[in-house]
C-alpha positions in Angstrom: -103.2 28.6 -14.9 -100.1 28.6 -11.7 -99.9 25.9 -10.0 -98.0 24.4 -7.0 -96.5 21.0 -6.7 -97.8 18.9 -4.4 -94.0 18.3 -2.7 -93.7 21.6 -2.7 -97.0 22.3 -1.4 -96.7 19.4 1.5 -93.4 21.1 2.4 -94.8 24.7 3.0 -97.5 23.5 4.5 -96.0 20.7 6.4 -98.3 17.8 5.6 -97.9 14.5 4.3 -98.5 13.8 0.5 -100.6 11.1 1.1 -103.1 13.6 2.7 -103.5 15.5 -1.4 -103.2 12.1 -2.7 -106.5 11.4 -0.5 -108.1 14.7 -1.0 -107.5 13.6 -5.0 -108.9 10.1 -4.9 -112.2 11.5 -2.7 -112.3 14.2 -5.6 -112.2 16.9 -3.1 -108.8 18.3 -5.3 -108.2 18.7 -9.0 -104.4 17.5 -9.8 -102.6 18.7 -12.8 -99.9 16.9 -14.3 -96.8 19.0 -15.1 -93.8 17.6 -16.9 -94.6 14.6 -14.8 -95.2 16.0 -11.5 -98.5 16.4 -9.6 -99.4 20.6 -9.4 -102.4 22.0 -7.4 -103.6 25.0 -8.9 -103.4 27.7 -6.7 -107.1 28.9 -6.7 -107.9 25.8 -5.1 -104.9 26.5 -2.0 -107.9 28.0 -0.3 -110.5 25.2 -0.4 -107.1 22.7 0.6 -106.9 25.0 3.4 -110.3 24.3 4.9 -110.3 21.3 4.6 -106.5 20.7 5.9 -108.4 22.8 9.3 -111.4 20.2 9.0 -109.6 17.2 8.9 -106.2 17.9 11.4 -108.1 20.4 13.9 -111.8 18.5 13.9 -110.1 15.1 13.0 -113.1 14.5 10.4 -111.9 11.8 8.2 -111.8 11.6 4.3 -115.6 10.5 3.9 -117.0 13.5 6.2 -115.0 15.6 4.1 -116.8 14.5 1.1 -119.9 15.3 2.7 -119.0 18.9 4.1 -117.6 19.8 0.8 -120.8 18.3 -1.1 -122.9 20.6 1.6 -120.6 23.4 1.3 -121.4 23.4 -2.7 -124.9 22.9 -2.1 -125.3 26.4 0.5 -123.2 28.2 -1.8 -125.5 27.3 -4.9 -128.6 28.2 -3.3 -127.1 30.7 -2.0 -126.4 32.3 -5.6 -130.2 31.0 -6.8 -131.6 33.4 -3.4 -129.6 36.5 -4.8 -130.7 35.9 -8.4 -134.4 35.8 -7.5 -134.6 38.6 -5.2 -132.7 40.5 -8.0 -135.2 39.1 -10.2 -138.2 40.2 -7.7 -136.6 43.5 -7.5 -136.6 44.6 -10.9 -140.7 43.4 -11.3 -141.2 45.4 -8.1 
């Protein structure tokens, strides 16, 4: 598992820390703890990255991000359960 810190992170990516540590306490992010340091893991930079877009560009706040990521999940699920059933259709065909 790499990870990222989150100073190191908020530097690259010039935004404040208190924008993870929301992102953390909405759940919307996963922080490890790494020889006492908050770490992002890096397969979730891209996710951080969409909603970084969301939230600066759209300014949606904290709770709409909550509710776009909880969408997001939901699209993506069914998404997967379409492709599984037409696979499933397929083969019977």
């Amino acid at each position: 598992m790499k990870t990222i810190s989150t100073h190191e992170f908020c530097t690259r990516y010039n935004v404040p820390q208190s924008f993870i540590n929301s992102l953390f306490s909405f759940d919307l992010i996963e922080l490890v703890e790494v020889e006492s340091d908050k770490h992002i893991q890096l397969n979730d930079i891209n996710r951080i990255e969409k909603l970084m877009r969301i939230h600066f560009e759209l300014e949606v706040n904290f709770e709409g991000l909550d509710v776009i990521n909880n969408l997001t999940n939901q699209i993506n699920a069914l998404q997967n359960e379409v492709i599984d059933l037409r696979n499933r259709l397929a083969f019977y065909e």
